[in-house]
C-alpha positions, -999 to 999 in steps of 0.1 A, spaced: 407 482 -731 412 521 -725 435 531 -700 442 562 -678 470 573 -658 462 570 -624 475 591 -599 464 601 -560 469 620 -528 460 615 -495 442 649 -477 430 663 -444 409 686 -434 402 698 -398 362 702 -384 359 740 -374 335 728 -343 340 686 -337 312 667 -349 294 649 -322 274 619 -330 263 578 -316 296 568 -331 315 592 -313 335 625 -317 346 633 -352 375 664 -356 393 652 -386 380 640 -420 406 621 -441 401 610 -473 420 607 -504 423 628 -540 425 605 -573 431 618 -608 425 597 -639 442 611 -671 434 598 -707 457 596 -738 443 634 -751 452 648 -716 415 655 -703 418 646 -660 389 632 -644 389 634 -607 370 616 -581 375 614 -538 380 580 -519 364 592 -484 358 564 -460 337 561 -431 348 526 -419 324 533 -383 296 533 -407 304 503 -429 330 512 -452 366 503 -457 394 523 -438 414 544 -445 447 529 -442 425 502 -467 420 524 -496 452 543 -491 467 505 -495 448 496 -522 459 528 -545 494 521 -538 496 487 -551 476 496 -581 500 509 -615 507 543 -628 484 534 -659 450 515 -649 422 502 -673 386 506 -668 385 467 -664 406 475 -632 387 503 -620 354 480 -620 366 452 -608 377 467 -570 358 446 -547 327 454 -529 346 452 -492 366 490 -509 328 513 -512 340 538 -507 371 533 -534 343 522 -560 327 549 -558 358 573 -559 374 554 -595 342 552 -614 331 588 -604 368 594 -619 357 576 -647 327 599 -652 346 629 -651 373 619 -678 343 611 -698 338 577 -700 308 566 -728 272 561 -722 271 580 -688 256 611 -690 271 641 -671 251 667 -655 265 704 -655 243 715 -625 227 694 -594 192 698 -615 166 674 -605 130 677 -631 137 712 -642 141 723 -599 170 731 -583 180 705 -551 170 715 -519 195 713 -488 193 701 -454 213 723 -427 229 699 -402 224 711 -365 252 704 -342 241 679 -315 226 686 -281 218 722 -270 238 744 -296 213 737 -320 189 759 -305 216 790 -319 227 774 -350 191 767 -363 186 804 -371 218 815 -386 212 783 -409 172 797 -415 187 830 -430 212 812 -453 183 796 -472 176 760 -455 144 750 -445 148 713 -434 170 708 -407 188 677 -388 196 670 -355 216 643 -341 199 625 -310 208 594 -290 242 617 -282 229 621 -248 205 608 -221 166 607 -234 150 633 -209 180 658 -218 176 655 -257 134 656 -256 133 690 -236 161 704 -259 136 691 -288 108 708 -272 127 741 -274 135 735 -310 100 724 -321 87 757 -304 109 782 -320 115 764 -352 90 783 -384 57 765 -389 72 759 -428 106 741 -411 107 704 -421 132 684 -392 148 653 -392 160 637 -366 189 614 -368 197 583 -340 221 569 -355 212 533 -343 217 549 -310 181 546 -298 162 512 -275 132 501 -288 115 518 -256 134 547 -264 127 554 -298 90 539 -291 89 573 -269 103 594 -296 78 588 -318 47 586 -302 57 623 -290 62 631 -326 28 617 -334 13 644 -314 34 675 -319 24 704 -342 62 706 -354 68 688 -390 88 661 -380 98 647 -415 113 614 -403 132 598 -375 164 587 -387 175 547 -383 165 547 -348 175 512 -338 212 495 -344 219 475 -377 213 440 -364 175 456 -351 159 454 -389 127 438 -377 124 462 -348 123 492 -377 99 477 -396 79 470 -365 80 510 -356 75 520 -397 44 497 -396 31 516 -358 35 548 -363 30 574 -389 62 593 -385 84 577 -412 113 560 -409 146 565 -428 173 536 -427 205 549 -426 237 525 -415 214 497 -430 219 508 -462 258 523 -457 267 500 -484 246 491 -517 244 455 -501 228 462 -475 206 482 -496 199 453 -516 194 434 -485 171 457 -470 150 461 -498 147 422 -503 137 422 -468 107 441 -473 117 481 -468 97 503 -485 103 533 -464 126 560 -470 164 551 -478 191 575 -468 222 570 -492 255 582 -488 270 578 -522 307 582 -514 304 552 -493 276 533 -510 299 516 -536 297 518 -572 276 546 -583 265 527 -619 252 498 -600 235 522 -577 222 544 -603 207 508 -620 190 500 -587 174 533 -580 159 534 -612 143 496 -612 130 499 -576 120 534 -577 127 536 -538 120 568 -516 154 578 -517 173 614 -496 209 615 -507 234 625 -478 267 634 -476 303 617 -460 319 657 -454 334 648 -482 356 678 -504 339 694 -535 355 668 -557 329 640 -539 304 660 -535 295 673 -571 298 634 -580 273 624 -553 252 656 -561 247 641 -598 233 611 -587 210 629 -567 197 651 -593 191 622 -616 180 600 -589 158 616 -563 122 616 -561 98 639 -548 111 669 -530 132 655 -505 159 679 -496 195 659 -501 217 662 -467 243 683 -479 240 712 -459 275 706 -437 298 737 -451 296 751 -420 314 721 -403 346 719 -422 374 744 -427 368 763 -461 395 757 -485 400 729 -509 422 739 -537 455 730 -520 442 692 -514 458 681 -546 470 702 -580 464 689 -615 507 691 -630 
C-alpha cells in the first residue's frame, strides 16, 4: 500500500463584512491546510473546512483527528476516515487527487462540456443587498443569492420587492432560507414568486431538516423549484433524500459532503439536478470542489462560488510547502 507523508496546519481567515445567515453570525472561517507528499517528492494538497452548524464535524474534531494520525499515512488510511469526519474525507482524498493518485482524472481548468462555469454572486442579507447587487452585476455575475429567513417576513418581502424591481430582466436569483422559513411562511414566498415578473430561479431549503415531507409537499404545489440544501450537507443525507423520493434540485457543498469518489459515483448513476456551492473555503478547497463541479454539473446552473468578496484576500501565508 502506497504511503505519503502527511503533514497539516490549522488557518484563519477573518470575513471583511460578517456573514449574516439562519444559523447566525459568521466573522471567522477556520479550517485546516493538509499536505500529502509521495516517495518522488510531488505534494498534493487538500483543505479540511468544517461547518459543524450545517452537519459536519467540528473543528476541534478534525483538528483531533489529524493529530493522532502518523507522519506517514497510507491510502487505506486516508479512505477509511469515517463518515461522522465529511468534511476530513473530503480534505485527504482531494489530497490524494492532487499527489496524483491513479484512475482519477484531473482537470486543469473548472471546464464543464467545452463552457466555462458560471458563478453566483452572494448578496449580503437584509437591505445591503440592494448596493451590493450592482457592483457584483459589473464584475461579471448574473445569478445572484440572497439570504432570507434572517429577519421578520414583511421586512425581507418589501426589501425583495426592491431587488426584483431593479434587478436586469436577464438576472437569475436564488433565494436561500436556510431551513429558516414556516410552512405558512415559505407558502407566502412562493406563491409571490409565482406571480412576479423577476426570474426567481429557486427557493433555497425553505423548511428545517426534520420538515422533508413539507418540501416535497411545496416542490409538488408550486412551480418555483426547490433546492435542498442542509438535507443534503452530508452525502447521507443525500442518499437519504434521494431514496425518499427528491428529484428536485440538490445543492452540494463538496468540502463538507464527504468523500468526493463516492460523490462523484453517485452523481453520475442518478444523474440528479445538481448546483455545487461553496464552505468559504481557501483556494486549496475550492479548486478541488470546482473539479467536481466541472465534471459533474448539469445543465447551466451557475455553481455558488461567487463569495471572494466576503473573505480577506490573501492565502499564500496559510501554510508553505518546506
Amino acid at each position: 500500500m502506497k504511503g505519503y507523508r502527511f503533514d497539516f496546519c490549522p488557518y484563519e481567515r477573518r470575513f471583511l463584512q460578517p456573514l449574516v445567515t439562519r444559523h447566525g453570525t459568521w466573522h471567522t472561517r477556520e479550517g485546516i491546510i493538509i499536505r500529502l507528499g509521495d516517495a518522488k517528492g510531488k505534494c498534493g494538497w487538500g483543505e479540511i473546512a468544517p461547518m459543524s452548524w450545517f452537519g459536519s464535524e467540528t473543528l476541534e474534531q478534525a483538528l483531533n483527528f489529524c493529530d493522532q494520525l502518523p507522519t506517514e499515512i497510507t491510502e487505506e488510511i486516508i479512505f477509511s476516515i469515517p463518515d461522522h469526519l465529511p468534511a476530513s474525507q473530503f480534505g485527504f482524498e482531494s489530497a490524494l487527487v492532487a499527489v496524483g493518485i491513479a484512475g482519477y482524472k484531473r482537470y486543469s481548468s473548472p471546464l464543464t462540456h467545452g463552457k466555462l462555469l458560471t458563478y453566483s454572486g452572494l448578496l449580503p442579507a437584509g437591505e445591503a443587498a440592494l448596493n451590493q447587487w450592482e457592483t457584483l452585476w459589473k464584475q461579471g455575475y448574473r445569478t445572484f443569492k440572497w439570504k432570507i429567513g434572517v429577519n421578520a417576513i414583511a421586512q425581507e418581502l418589501e426589501i425583495f420587492d426592491l431587488l426584483t424591481r431593479t434587478l436586469p430582466t436577464s438576472a437569475k436569483l436564488r433565494l436561500d432560507a436556510n431551513g429558516g422559513l414556516s410552512y405558512q411562511e415559505a407558502n407566502r414566498w412562493l406563491e409571490i414568486c409565482e406571480h412576479i415578473q423577476a426570474n426567481v430561479e429557486f427557493i433555497e431549503q425553505p423548511l428545517p431538516v426534520e420538515q422533508f415531507s413539507g418540501m416535497l409537499k411545496l416542490s409538488a404545489d408550486f412551480k418555483t423549484a426547490i433546492a435542498l440544501d442542509e438535507s443534503v450537507a452530508t452525502f447521507k443525507q443525500l442518499e437519504q433524500c434521494f431514496q425518499q423520493g427528491w428529484r428536485g434540485i440538490f445543492v452540494i457543498k463538496p468540502g463538507i459532503a464527504g468523500s468526493p469518489f463516492r460523490l462523484r459515483q453517485f452523481c453520475q448513476s442518478h444523474k440528479i439536478d445538481v448546483v455545487f456551492s461553496s464552505v468559504f473555503e481557501t483556494a486549496i478547497g475550492k479548486q478541488a470542489a470546482l473539479q467536481l463541479a466541472a465534471e459533474l454539473s448539469r445543465g447551466n446552473r451557475a455553481v455558488g462560488f461567487g463569495i471572494n468578496h466576503f473573505l480577506e484576500n490573501p492565502e499564500e501565508n496559510l501554510f508553505k510547502c518546506p
